[in-house]
C-alpha positions as CSV (number, residue, x, y, z in Angstrom):
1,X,134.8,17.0,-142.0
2,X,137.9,16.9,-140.7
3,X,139.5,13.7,-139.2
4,X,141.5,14.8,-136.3
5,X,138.2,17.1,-135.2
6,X,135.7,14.0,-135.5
7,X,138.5,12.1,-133.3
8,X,138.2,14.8,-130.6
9,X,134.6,14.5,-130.9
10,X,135.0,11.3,-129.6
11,X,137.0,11.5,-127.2
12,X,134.5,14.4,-125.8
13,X,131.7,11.4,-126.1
14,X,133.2,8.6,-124.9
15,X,132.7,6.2,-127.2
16,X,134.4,5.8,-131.4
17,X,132.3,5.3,-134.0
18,X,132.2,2.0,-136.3
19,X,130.8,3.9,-139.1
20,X,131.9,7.5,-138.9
21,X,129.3,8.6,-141.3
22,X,126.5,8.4,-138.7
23,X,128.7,10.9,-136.4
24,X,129.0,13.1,-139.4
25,X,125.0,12.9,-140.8
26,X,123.9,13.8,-137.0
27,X,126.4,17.0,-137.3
28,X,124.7,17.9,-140.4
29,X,122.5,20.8,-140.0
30,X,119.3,21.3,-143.2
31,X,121.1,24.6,-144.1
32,X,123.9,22.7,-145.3
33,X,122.4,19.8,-146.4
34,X,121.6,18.7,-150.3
35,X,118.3,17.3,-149.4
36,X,116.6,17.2,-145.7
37,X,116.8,13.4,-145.7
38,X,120.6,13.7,-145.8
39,X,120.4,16.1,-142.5
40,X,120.2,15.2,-138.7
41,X,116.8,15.3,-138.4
42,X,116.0,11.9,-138.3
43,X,118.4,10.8,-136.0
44,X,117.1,13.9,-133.9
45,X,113.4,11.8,-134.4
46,X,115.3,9.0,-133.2
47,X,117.8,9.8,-130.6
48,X,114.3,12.1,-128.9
49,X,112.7,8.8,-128.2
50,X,116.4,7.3,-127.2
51,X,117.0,9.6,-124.5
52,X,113.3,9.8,-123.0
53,X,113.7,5.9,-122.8
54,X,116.9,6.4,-120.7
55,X,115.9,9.3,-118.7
56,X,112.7,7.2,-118.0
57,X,114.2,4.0,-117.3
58,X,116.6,5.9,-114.8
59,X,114.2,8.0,-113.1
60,X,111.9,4.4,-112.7
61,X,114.8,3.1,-111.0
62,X,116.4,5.8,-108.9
63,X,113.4,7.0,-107.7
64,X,111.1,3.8,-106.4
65,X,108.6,6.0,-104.2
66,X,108.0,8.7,-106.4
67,X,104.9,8.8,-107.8
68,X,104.1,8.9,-111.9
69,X,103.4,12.9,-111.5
70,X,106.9,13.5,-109.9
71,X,108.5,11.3,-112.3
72,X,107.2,13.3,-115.3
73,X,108.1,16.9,-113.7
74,X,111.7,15.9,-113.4
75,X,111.7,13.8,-116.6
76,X,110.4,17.3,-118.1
77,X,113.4,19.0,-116.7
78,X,116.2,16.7,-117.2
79,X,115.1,16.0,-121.1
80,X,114.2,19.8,-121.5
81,X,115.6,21.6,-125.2
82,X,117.4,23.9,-122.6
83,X,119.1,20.7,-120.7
84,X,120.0,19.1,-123.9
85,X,121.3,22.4,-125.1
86,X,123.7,22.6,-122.2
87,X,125.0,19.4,-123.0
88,X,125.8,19.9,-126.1
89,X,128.1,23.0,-125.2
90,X,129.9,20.7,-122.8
91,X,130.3,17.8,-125.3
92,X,131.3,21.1,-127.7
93,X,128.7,19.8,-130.2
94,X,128.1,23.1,-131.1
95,X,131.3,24.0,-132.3
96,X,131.1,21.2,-134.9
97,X,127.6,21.5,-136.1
98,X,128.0,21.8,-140.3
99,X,125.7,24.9,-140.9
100,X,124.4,26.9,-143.6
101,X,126.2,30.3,-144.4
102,X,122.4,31.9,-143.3
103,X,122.8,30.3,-139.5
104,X,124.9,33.0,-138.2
105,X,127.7,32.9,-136.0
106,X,128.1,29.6,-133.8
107,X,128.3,32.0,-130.4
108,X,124.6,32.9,-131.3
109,X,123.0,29.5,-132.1
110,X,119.2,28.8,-131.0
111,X,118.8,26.8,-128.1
112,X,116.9,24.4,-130.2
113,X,119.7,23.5,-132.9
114,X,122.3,22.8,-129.9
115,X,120.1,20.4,-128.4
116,X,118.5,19.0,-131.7
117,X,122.3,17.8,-132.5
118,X,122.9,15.8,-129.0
119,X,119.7,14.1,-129.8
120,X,120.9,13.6,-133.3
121,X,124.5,12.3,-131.9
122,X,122.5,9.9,-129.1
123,X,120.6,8.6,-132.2
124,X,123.5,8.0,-134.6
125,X,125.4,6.2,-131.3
126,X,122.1,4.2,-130.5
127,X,122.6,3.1,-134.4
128,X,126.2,2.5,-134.2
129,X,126.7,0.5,-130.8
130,X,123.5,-0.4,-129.8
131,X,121.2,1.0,-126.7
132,X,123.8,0.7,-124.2
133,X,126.4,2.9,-125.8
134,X,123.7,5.5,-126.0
135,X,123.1,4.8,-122.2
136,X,126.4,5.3,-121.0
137,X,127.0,8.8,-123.0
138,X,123.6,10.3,-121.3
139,X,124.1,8.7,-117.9
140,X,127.0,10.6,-117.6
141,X,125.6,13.7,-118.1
142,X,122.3,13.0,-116.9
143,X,123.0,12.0,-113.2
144,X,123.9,14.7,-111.9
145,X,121.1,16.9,-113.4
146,X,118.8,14.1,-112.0
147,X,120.1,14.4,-108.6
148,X,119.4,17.9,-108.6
149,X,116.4,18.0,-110.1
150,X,114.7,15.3,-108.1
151,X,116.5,17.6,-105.1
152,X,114.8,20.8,-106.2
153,X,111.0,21.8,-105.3
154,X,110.6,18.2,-103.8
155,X,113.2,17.2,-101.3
156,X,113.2,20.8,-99.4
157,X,112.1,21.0,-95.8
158,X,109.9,24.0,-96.8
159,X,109.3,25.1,-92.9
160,X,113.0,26.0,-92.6
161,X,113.2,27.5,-96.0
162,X,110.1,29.1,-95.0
163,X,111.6,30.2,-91.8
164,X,114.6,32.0,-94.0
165,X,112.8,33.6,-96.5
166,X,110.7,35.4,-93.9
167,X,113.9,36.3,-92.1
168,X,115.6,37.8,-95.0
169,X,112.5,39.6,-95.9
170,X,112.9,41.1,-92.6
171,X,108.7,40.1,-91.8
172,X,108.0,38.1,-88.5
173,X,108.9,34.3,-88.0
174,X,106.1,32.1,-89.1
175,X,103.6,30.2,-87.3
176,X,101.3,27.5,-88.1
177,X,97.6,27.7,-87.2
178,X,95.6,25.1,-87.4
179,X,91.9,26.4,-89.0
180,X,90.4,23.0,-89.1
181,X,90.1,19.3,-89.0
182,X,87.9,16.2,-89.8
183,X,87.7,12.4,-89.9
184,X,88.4,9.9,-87.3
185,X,90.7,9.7,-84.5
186,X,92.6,7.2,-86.8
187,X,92.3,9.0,-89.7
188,X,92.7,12.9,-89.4
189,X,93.3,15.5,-91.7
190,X,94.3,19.3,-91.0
191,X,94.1,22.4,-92.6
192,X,97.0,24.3,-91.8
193,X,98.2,28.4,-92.8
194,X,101.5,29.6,-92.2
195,X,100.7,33.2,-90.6
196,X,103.6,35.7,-90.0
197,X,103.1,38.7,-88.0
198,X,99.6,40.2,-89.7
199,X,100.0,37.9,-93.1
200,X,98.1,35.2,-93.3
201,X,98.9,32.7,-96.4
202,X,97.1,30.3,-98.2
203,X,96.1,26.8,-96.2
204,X,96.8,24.0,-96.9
205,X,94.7,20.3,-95.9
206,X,97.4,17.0,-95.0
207,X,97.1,13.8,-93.5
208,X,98.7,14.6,-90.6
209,X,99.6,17.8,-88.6
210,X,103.4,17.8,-89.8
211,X,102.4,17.0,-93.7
212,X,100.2,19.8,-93.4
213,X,102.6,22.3,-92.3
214,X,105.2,21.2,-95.2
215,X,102.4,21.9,-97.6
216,X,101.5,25.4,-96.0
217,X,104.9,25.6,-95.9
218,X,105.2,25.0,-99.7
219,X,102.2,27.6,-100.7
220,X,103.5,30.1,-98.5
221,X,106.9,30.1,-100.4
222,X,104.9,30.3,-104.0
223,X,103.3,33.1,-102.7
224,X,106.2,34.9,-101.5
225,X,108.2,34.3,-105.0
226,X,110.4,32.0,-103.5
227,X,109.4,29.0,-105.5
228,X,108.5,29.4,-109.0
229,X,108.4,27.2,-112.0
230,X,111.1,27.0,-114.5
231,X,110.2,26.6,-117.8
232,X,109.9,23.0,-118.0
233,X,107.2,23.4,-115.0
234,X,109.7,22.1,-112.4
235,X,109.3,24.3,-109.1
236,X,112.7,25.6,-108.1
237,X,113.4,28.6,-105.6
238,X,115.0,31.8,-106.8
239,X,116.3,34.5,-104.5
240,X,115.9,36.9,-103.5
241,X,111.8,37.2,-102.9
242,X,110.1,40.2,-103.0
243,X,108.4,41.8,-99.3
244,X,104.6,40.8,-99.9
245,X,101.8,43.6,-98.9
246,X,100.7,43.1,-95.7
247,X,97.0,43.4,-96.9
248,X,97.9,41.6,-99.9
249,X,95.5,38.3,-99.0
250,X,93.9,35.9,-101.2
């Protein structure tokens, strides 16, 4: 591979290789290689675990009162083939991936060999310089997707949301009726259903009146279409909704 291309490469990464035959093995796709062993594959095995160590460790610390469950959704999302794939167009990975003649043109590449090389490059830079070399290159690009992510389909006041997605869908402002309760004073729990005009949505039990409302809140914007799961399983909301039937009740 050429020298001056491998030095932009760098550059791109942020950090120059000791030994820049790790750089060029994780660039190495199997329809080029001689032998599979001689490919990126195992420093895709190996820079996999490298960057779910880093996106953990991250996520552990960023995040103190998030439970395990939250953790792992936006872990999912932030270590997802479609993430690493987008990274690897910005790092322009893809554009110096060694293929096979049989791989097509680089413009059409599968999702999964763009981001099997960023795991390959995070491996052959864990190799070369060591864990926090590796670090730095993903924080950089991981932040800011873990910002958003840990934003999205968790840090939403769902009532206003709520509130605008019944606006837009032209349908009447909601309310919040309160179908039951139980416990002690101390300790009450509601069941609560966002209701606008003659649609009634799914309830919803909390710990309190307000936590109950944000949950209603929440099931009343899955129901509308407003907050879906993206393919990693992360909730996210897409516009615009679709007008629900008004006799269209659970």
């Amino acid at each position: 591979m050429d020298e001056t291309m491998l030095a932009r490469l760098e550059q791109r990464l942020g950090y120059v290789f000791r030994d820049r035959s790790l750089l060029v093995t994780a660039l190495t796709h199997a329809s080029i290689a001689d032998r599979r062993l001689v490919s990126n594959e195992r420093l895709e095995f190996l820079g996999d675990a490298v960057l779910g160590l880093v996106a953990c460790e991250h996520l552990f610390r960023w995040l103190p009162e998030r439970l395990e469950g939250e953790l792992t959704k936006v872990k999912s999302h932030v270590v997802s083939r479609q993430t690493c794939a987008e990274i690897a167009g910005e790092l322009g990975l893809d554009e110096c991936i060694l293929l096979g003649k049989g791989m097509g043109p680089r413009s059409s590449l599968p999702q999964s060999v763009r981001a099997a090389v960023l795991e390959a490059v995070i491996g052959a830079i864990y190799l070369d310089g060591g864990l926090e070399a590796a670090r730095a290159l993903l924080l950089r690009a991981l932040e800011p997707r873990v910002e958003q992510a840990s934003r999205t389909g968790h840090q939403y006041n769902y009532k206003s949301v709520v509130q605008q997605s019944l606006t837009s869908l032209g349908m009447a402002p909601p309310m919040y009726m309160v179908l039951d309760e139980k416990g002690p004073d101390h300790a009450k729990c509601f069941e609560i259903a966002v209701v606008s005009g003659e649609r009634r949505f799914r309830s919803c039990w909390g710990p309190s009146k307000k936590a109950a409302e944000q949950l209603a809140a929440l099931e009343a914007l899955r129901e509308l279409g407003v907050m879906v799961p993206d393919e990693s399983g992360l909730e996210v909301i897409r516009w615009p909704a679709t007008k629900p039937k008004v006799n269209d009740r659970p």
